[in-house]
PAMAR-35211 format. One record per residue (C-alpha): residue in one letter; x, y, z. Coordinates in steps of 0.25 Angstrom, whole numbers, plus 2048, in hexadecimal, padded with zeros to 3 digits. Example, Ala and Ser with C-alpha at 12.3 -4.5 7.8 and 13.67 -1.06 7.14 Angstrom:
residues 2
<'A',<831,7EE,81F>>
<'S',<837,7FC,81D>>
***
This chain:
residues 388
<'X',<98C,43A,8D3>>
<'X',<993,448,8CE>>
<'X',<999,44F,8D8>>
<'X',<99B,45E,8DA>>
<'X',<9A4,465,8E3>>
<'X',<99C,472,8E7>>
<'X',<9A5,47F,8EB>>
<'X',<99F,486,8F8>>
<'X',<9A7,491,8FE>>
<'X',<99D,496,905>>
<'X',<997,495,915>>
<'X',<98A,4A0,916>>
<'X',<982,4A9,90B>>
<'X',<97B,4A6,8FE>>
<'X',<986,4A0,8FA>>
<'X',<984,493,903>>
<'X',<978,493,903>>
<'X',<978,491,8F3>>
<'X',<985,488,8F5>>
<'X',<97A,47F,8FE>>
<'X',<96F,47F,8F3>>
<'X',<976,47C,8E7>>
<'X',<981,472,8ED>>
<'X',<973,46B,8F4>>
<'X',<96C,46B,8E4>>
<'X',<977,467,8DD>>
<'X',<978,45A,8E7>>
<'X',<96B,458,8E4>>
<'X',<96E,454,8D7>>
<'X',<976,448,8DA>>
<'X',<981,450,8DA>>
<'X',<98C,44D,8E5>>
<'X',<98F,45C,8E8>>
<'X',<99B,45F,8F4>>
<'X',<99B,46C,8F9>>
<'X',<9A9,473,8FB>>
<'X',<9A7,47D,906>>
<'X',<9AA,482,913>>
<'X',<9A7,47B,921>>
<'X',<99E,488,922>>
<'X',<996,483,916>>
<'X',<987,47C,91D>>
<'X',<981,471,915>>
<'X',<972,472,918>>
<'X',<96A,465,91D>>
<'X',<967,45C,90F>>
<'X',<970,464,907>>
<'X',<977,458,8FD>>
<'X',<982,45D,8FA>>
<'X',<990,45A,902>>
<'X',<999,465,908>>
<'X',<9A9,465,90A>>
<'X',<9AB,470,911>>
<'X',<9B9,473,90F>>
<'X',<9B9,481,90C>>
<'X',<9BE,48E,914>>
<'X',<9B2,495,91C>>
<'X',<9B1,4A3,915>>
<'X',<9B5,4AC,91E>>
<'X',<9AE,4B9,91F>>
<'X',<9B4,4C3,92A>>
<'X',<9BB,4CF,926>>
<'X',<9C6,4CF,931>>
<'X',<9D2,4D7,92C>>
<'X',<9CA,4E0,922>>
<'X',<9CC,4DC,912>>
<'X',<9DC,4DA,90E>>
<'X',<9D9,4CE,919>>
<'X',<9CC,4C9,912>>
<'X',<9D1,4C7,905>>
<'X',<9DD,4BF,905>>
<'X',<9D3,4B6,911>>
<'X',<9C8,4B4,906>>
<'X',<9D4,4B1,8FC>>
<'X',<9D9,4A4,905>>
<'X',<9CC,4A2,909>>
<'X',<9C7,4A0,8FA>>
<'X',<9D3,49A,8F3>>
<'X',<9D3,48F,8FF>>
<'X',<9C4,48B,8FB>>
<'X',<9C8,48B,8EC>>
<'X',<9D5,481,8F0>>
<'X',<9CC,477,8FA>>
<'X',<9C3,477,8EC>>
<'X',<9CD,475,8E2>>
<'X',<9D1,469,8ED>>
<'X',<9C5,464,8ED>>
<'X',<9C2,462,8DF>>
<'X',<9CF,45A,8DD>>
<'X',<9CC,453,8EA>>
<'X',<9BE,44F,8E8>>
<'X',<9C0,44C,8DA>>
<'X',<9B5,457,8D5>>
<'X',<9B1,459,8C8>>
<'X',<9A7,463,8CA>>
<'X',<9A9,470,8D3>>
<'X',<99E,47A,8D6>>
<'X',<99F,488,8DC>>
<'X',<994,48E,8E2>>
<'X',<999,49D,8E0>>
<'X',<9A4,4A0,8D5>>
<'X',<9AD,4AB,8DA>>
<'X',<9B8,4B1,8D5>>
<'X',<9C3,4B6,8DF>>
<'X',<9D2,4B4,8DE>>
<'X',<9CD,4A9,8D4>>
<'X',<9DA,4AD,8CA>>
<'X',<9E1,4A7,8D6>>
<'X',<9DA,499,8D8>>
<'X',<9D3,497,8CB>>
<'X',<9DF,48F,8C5>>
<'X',<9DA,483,8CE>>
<'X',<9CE,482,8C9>>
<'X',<9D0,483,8BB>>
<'X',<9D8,479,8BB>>
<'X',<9CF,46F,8C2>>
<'X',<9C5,472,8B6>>
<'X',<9CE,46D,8AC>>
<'X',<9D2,462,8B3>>
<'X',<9C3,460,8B2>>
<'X',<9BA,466,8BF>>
<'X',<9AF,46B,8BA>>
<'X',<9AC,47A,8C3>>
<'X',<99F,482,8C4>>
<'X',<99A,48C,8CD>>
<'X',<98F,496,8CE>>
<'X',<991,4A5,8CC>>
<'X',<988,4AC,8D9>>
<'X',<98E,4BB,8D6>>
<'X',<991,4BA,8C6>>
<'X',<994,4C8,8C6>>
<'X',<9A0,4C9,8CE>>
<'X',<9A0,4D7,8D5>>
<'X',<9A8,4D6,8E0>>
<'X',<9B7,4D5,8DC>>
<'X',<9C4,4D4,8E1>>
<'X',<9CF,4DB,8DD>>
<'X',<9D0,4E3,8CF>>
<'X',<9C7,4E0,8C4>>
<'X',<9D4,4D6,8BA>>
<'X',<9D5,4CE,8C7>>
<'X',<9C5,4CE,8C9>>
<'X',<9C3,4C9,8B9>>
<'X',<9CE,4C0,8BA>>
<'X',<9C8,4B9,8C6>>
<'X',<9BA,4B8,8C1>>
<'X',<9C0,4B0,8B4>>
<'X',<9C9,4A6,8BC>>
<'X',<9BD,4A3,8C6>>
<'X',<9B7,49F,8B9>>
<'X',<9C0,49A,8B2>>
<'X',<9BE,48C,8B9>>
<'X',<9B1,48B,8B7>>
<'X',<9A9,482,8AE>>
<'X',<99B,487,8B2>>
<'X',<994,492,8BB>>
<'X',<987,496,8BE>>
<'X',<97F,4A2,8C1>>
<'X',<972,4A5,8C5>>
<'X',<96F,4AF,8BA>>
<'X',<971,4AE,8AC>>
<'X',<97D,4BA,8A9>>
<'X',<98A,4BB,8A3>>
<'X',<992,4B8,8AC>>
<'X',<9A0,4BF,8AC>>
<'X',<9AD,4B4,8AE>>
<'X',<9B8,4BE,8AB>>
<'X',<9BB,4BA,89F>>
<'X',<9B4,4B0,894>>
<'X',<9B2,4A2,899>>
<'X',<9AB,499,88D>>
<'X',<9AC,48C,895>>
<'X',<9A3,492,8A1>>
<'X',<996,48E,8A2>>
<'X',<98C,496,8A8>>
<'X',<97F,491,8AF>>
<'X',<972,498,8B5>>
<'X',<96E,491,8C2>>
<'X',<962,496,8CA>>
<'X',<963,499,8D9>>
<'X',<958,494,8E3>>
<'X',<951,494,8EF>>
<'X',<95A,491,8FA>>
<'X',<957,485,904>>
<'X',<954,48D,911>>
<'X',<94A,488,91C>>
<'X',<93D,48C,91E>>
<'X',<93A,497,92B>>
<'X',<939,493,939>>
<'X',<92B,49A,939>>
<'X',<921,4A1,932>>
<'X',<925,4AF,92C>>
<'X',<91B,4B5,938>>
<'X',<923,4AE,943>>
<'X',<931,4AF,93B>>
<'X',<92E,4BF,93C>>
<'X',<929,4C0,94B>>
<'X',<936,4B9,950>>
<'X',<93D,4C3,947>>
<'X',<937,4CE,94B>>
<'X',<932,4D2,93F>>
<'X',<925,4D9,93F>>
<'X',<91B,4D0,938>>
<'X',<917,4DA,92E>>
<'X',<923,4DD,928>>
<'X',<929,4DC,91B>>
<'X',<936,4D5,91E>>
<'X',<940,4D8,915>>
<'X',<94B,4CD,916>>
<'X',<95A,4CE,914>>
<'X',<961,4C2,914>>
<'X',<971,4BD,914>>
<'X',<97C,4C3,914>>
<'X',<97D,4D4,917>>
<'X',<986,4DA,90A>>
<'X',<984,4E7,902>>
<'X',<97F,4E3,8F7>>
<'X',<971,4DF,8FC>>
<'X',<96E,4EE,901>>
<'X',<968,4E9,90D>>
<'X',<968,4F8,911>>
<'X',<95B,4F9,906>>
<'X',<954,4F1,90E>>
<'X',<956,4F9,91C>>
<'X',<954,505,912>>
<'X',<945,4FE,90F>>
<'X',<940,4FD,91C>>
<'X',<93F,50C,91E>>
<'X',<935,50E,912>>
<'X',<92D,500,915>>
<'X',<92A,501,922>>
<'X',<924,4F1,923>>
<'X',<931,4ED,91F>>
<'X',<93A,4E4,927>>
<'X',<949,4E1,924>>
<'X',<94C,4D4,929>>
<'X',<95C,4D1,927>>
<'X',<963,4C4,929>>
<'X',<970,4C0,923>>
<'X',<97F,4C1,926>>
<'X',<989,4CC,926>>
<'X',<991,4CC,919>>
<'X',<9A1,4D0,917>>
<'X',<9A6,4DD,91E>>
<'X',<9A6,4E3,911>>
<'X',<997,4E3,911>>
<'X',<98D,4EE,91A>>
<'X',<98B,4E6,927>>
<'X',<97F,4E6,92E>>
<'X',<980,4F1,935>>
<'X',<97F,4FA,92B>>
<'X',<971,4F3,927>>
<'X',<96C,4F5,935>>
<'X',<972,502,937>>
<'X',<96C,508,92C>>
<'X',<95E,501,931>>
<'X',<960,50A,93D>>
<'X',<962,516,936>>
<'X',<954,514,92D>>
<'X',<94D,510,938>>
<'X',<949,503,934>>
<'X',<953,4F9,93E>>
<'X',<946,4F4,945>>
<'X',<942,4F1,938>>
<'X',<94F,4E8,935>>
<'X',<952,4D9,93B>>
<'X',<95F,4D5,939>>
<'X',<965,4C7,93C>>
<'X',<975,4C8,937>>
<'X',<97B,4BC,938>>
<'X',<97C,4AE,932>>
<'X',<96D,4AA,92C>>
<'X',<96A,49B,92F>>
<'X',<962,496,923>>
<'X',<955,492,92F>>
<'X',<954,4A1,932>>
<'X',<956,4A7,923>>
<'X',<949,49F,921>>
<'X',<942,4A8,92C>>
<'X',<948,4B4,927>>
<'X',<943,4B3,919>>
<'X',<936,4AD,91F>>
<'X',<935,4BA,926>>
<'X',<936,4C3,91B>>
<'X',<92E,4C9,910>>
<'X',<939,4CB,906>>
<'X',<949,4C9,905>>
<'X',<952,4D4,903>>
<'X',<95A,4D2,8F6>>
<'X',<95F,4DF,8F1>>
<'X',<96B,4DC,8EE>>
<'X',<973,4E7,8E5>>
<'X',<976,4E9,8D6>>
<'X',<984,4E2,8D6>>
<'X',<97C,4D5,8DB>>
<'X',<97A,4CA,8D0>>
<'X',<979,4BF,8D7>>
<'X',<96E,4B4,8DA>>
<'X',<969,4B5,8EA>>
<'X',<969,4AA,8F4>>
<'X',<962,4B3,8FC>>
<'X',<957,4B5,8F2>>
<'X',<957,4A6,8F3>>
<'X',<954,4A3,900>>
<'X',<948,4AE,8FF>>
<'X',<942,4A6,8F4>>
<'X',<943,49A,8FD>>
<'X',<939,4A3,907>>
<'X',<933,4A8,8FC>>
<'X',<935,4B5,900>>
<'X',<934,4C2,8F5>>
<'X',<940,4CC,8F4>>
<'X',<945,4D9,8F2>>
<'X',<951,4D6,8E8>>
<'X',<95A,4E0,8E1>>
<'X',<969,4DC,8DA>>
<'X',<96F,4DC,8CD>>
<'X',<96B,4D5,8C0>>
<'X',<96E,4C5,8C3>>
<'X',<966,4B9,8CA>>
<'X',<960,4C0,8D7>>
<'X',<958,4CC,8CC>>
<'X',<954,4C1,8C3>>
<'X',<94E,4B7,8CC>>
<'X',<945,4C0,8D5>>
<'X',<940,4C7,8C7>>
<'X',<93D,4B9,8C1>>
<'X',<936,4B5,8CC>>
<'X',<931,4C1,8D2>>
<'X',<937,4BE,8DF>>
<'X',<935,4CC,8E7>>
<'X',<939,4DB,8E2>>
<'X',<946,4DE,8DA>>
<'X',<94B,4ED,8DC>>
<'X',<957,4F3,8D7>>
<'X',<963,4F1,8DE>>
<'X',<96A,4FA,8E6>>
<'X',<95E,503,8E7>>
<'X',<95A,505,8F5>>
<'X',<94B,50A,8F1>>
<'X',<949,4FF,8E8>>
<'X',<94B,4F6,8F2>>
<'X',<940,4FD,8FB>>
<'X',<936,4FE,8EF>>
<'X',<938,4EF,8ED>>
<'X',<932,4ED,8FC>>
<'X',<928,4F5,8F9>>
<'X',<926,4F0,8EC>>
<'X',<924,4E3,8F2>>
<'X',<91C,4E5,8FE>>
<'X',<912,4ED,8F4>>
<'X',<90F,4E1,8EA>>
<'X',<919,4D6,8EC>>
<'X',<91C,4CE,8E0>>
<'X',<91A,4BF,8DF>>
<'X',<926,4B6,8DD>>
<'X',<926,4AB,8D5>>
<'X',<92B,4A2,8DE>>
<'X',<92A,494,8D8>>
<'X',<92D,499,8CB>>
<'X',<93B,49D,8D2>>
<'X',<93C,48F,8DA>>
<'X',<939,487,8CD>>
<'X',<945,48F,8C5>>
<'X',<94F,490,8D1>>
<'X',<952,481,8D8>>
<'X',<961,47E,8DD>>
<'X',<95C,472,8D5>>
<'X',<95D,479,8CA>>
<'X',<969,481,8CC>>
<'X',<971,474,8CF>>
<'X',<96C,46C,8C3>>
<'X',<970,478,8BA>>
<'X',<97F,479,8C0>>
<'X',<981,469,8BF>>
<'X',<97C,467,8B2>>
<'X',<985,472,8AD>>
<'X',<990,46C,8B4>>
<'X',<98D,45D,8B0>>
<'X',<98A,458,8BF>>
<'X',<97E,454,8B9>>
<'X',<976,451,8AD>>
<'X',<973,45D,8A4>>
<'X',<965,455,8A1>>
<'X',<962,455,8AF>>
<'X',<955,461,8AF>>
<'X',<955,46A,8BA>>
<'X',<94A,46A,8C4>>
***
C-alpha cells in the first residue's frame, strides 16, 4: 500500500475542513495517508485516514500588540517545519503532501527540505492563495521566499488554470488543476420553516447568509448596507472573529444600528459546529460571497453552500470562485468592492433568480477526483486509473 504523510497545520477554517475532505479521498484510494497536525485537528466519524497530531496549536491572540506576534508565529511555524522534517526521516516517507504552500521565512528552513528531495522524497502541495498578496518584509525578501518555498517542490496544484508566479523560473515544477467540492456537512435539524422560527427569523425573508470567519475582504458592511434598500432582506451572520488586524464585529453591528436595520441582523460570533452551520444554511436564501478584487482563491465557503444547494451573491478577483459560479450559474456575480452591485445583485436575484446547474457542478467537482489527479501525478497511483 503507498503511503503519504499528509502536512496539516491547521485547527479551525476552510482550511480544515478541505485538509478533512481531501486526506478522507485520498485514503479512499487505497492509499495509507497520516495526517501531521495539531491535537486541535478533529478527525470526523469514517474519515480513513490516520492523524499524528504532533504539531503546535496555532495561536491566534494578539497579546503584546505586533513586534510580539511576529517572532511568536516565527517559532510557532519553524517548530511545525522541524517535527515534519522529523517525521519524514522517521516514518520513512517517500511522499509528502501539504495542504497549503506558504512562503514565510522559507529562505531560512527550505534548506531541509531540499535536501530531503534529493535524497529522494518526493514533495507536493496545493496552492489555496496562488497570488500572494499579503507579504512580510520588503519586496527582495518576499520574491526570495516565494522561490525557496518552491524550490523543494516537485508538484503543486491549483484550482484554476493560471501562471503561477514561483519567483523565479522553476522547469522541473509540475503544475496541476484539481477541482474543489462540496463539502461533507450534516443535513439541518429541521425544516427551513422550523430552523427560521427558533431563529427568529421572520418566515418571509430573504435570508442572506454570511458564513466563517469575519475579515475585510468579504465586505460584510455591503451586506448591512442591502438591507436598507430591500426591506424583505434579512442578514443572518454566523462565524468567528478573525485577527485583531481585521474590523471586529462590532463595527458590523454598529454600523446596523446606525442604518437602522440591527432588528433586521442575527448574529451568532463564536466557533460554528458543523450540526448548526447545516441549520444556518438551511435557513437562508443565498450566501454572502463578496469577497473583494485582491481575492483569487477557490471558496470552502461556497462549498458548503452547494452542499445545501443554496444560490449566492458572489464577487472577487479573476480565479476559481468567478469561474465556478459562471460556469455553473451558481447565484449572481457583482463586481467587487462595489457596495451597489452587491444590492442590485439581491435584487437582481430576488426578481428572476437564475437556475444552477447543480449536477452538472457535482459530476465535475468530486474530492474523488481531486485526489485521483494529485496521486497520479505524484505516482501514488496508477496514471491509467480513470477518475470518477
Amino acid at each position: 500500500m503507498p503511503k503519504l504523510l499528509y502536512y496539516a497545520p491547521v485547527t479551525y477554517g476552510g482550511l480544515l475542513i478541505y485538509a478533512q475532505d481531501q486526506a478522507d479521498a485520498l485514503a479512499g484510494l487505497g492509499i495509507e495517508v497520516d495526517v501531521l497536525c495539531p491535537p486541535g485537528f478533529t478527525k470526523r466519524p469514517g474519515d480513513r485516514y490516520n492523524i499524528k497530531p504532533l504539531l503546535n496549536n496555532p495561536k491566534t491572540g494578539a497579546e503584546g500588540g505586533k513586534l510580539l506576534r511576529i517572532p511568536r508565529f516565527y517559532r510557532q511555524l519553524t517548530g511545525n517545519l522541524r517535527t515534519l522534517r522529523r517525521e519524514v526521516e522517521r516514518g520513512g516517507y517517500r511522499h509528502v503532501f501539504s495542504v497549503s504552500y506558504a512562503e514565510y521565512f522559507a529562505p531560512l528552513w527550505a534548506g531541509a527540505f531540499r535536501r530531503l528531495a534529493r535524497r529522494g522524497v518526493t514533495f507536493g502541495s496545493m496552492v489555496q492563495e496562488p497570488v500572494r498578496n499579503f507579504r512580510v518584509g520588503p519586496d527582495w525578501w518576499h520574491r526570495w521566499s516565494v522561490a525557496s518555498a518552491y524550490s523543494y517542490l516537485s508538484h503543486v496544484f491549483i484550482h484554476e488554470e493560471m501562471t503561477l508566479d514561483t519567483g523565479r523560473q522553476m522547469p522541473r515544477l509540475k503544475i496541476g488543476v484539481v477541482p474543489m467540492a462540496p463539502h461533507k456537512y450534516p443535513d439541518p435539524t429541521g425544516s427551513r420553516e422550523q430552523i427560521r422560527q427558533r431563529l427568529g427569523i421572520p418566515q418571509d425573508a430573504v435570508v442572506l447568509l454570511s458564513f466563517g470567519h469575519i475579515r475585510d475582504n468579504k465586505n460584510l458592511d455591503f451586506a448591512v448596507l442591502a438591507l436598507k434598500e430591500i426591506p424583505r432582506a434579512h442578514l443572518l451572520v454566523a462565524g468567528s472573529r478573525s485577527a485583531s488586524s481585521q474590523r471586529p464585529e462590532s463595527f458590523y453591528r454598529e454600523l446596523a444600528e446606525r442604518e437602522g436595520v440591527a432588528d433586521r441582523c442575527t448574529w451568532f460570533i463564536d466557533y460554528v459546529s458543523d450540526q448548526d452551520a447545516a441549520d444556518y444554511f438551511e435557513a437562508a436564501d443565498l450566501a454572502m460571497l463578496t469577497y473583494g478584487v485582491s481575492f483569487h482563491s477557490g471558496s470552502s465557503v461556497l462549498n458548503v453552500a452547494a452542499r445545501y444547494r443554496k444560490p449566492c451573491i458572489a464577487s472577487a478577483g479573476d480565479g476559481s470562485l468567478k469561474t465556478v459560479v459562471k460556469t455553473y450559474n451558481l447565484g449572481m456575480w457583482v463586481e467587487p468592492d462595489n457596495q451597489n452591485a452587491v444590492s442590485k445583485g439581491i435584487r437582481d436575484w430576488i426578481k428572476e433568480k437564475p437556475q444552477p446547474k447543480w449536477e452538472e457542478y457535482f459530476a465535475d467537482n468530486s474530492w474523488r477526483r481531486n485526489a485521483e489527479t494529485i496521486a497520479q501525478a505524484m505516482g501514488l497511483i496508477s496514471p491509467n486509473r480513470s477518475c470518477a
